[in-house]
MIDREN-54979 format. One record per residue (C-alpha): residue in three letters; x, y, z. Coordinates in pm, 1 decimal, padded with zeros to 6 digits. Example, Ala and Ser with C-alpha at 12.3 -4.5 7.8 and 13.67 -1.06 7.14 Angstrom:
2
SITE/aa/X/Y/Z
SITE/ALA/01230.0/-00450.0/00780.0
SITE/SER/01367.0/-00106.0/00714.0
END
This chain:
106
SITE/aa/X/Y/Z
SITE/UNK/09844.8/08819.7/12014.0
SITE/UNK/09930.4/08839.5/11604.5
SITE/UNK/09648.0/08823.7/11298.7
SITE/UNK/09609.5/08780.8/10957.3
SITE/UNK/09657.4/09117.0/10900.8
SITE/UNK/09967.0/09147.7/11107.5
SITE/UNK/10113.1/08874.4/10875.8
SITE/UNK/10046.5/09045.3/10608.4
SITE/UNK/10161.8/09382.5/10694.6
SITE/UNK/10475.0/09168.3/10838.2
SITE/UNK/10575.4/09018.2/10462.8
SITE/UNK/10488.4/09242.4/10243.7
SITE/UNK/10728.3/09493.2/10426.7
SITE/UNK/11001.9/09223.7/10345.3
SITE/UNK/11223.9/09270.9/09992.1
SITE/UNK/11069.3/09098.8/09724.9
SITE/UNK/10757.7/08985.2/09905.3
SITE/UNK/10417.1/08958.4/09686.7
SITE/UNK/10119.6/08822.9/09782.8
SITE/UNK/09910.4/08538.2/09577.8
SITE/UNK/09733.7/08224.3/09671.0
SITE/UNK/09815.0/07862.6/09705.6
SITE/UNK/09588.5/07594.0/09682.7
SITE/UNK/09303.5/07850.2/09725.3
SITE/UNK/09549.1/07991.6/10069.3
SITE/UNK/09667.5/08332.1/10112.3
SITE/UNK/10047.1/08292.8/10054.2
SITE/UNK/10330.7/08494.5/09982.8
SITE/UNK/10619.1/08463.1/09800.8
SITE/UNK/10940.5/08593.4/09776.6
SITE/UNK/11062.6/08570.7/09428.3
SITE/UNK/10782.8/08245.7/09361.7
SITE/UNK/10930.9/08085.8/09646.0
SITE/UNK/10656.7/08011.1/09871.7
SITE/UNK/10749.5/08101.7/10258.4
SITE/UNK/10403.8/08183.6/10394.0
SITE/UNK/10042.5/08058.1/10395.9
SITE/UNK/09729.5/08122.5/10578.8
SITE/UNK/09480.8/07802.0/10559.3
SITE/UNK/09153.2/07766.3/10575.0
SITE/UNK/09107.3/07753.8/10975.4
SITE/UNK/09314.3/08115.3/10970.8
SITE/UNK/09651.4/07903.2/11119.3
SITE/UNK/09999.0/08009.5/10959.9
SITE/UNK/10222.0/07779.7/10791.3
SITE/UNK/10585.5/07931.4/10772.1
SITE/UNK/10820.6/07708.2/10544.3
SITE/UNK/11126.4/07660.4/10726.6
SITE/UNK/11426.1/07391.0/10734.3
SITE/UNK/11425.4/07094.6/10952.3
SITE/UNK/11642.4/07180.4/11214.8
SITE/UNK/11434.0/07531.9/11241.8
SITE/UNK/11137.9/07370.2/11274.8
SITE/UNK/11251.4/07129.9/11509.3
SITE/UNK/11357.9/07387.6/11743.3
SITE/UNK/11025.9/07611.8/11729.5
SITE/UNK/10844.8/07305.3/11779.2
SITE/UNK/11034.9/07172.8/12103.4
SITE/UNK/10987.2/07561.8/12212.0
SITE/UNK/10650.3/07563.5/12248.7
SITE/UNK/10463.4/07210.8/12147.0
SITE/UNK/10140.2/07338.4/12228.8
SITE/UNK/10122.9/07629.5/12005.1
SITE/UNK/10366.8/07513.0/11723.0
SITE/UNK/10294.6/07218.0/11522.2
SITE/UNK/10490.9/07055.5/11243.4
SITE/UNK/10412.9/07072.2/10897.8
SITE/UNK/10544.7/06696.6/10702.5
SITE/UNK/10569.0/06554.9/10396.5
SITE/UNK/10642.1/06230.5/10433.8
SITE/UNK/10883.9/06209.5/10761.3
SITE/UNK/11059.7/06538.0/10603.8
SITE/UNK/10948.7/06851.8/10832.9
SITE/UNK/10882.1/07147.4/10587.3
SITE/UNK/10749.5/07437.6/10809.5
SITE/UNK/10517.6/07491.8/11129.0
SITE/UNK/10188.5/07556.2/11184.8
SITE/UNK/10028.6/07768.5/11468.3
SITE/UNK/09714.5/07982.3/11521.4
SITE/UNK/09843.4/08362.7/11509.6
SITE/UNK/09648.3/08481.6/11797.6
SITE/UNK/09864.6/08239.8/12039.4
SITE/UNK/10188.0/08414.4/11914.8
SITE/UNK/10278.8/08765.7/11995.2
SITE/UNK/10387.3/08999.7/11736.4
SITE/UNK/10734.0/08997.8/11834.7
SITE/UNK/10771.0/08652.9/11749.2
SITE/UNK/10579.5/08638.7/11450.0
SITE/UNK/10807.2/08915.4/11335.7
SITE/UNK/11092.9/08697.9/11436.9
SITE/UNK/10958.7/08352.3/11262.3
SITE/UNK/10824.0/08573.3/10935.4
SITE/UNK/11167.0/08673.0/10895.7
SITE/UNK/11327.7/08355.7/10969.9
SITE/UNK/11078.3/08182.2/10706.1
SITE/UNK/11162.2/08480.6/10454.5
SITE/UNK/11577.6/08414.5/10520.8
SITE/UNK/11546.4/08071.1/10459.1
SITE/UNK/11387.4/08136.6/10091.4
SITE/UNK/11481.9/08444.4/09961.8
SITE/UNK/11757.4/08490.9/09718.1
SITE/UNK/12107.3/08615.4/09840.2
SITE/UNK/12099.1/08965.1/09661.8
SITE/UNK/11810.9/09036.7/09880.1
SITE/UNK/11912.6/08946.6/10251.0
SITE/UNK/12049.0/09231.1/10439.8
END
């Protein structure tokens, strides 16, 4: 089971990661692209594409939910102490992949 804190620790050790706020939400950024928030209830909300989110979704409905705008799915939502660290480590990167610039993926 993941936290808060393991998020944290999780993005900031990524290239280019700081952290700020959003809407009043602990986020983080990686070059002012937004990837990662914590809202108010404590759940995560990773930004990822559509297809991405789709799949985490159909892997486990009762833990991941989508995040919309519209009918356009823009991330997932889940409660980090349902998730084990390995696979927050595993979506954290994925979310980070999906906005960080080129010069920075390894």
């Amino acid at each position: 089971m993941s936290t808060v804190a393991d998020l944290r620790r999780l993005a900031l050790a990524l290239p280019g990661v700081t952290e700020g706020t959003h809407f009043r939400m602990v986020a983080f950024r990686v070059r002012d692209k937004g990837f990662a928030t914590v809202d108010k209830d404590g759940y995560v909300q990773l930004a990822l594409g559509e297809e991405e989110v789709a799949a985490v979704v159909a892997e486990d409905p009762a833990v991941f939910g989508e995040v919309t705008r519209g009918t356009r799915r823009l991330g997932v939502r889940f409660d980090p102490a349902k998730v084990d660290e390995r696979r927050l480590t595993a979506l954290v990167e994925l979310s980070w992949r999906h906005h960080a610039p080129k010069d920075l993926l390894r």
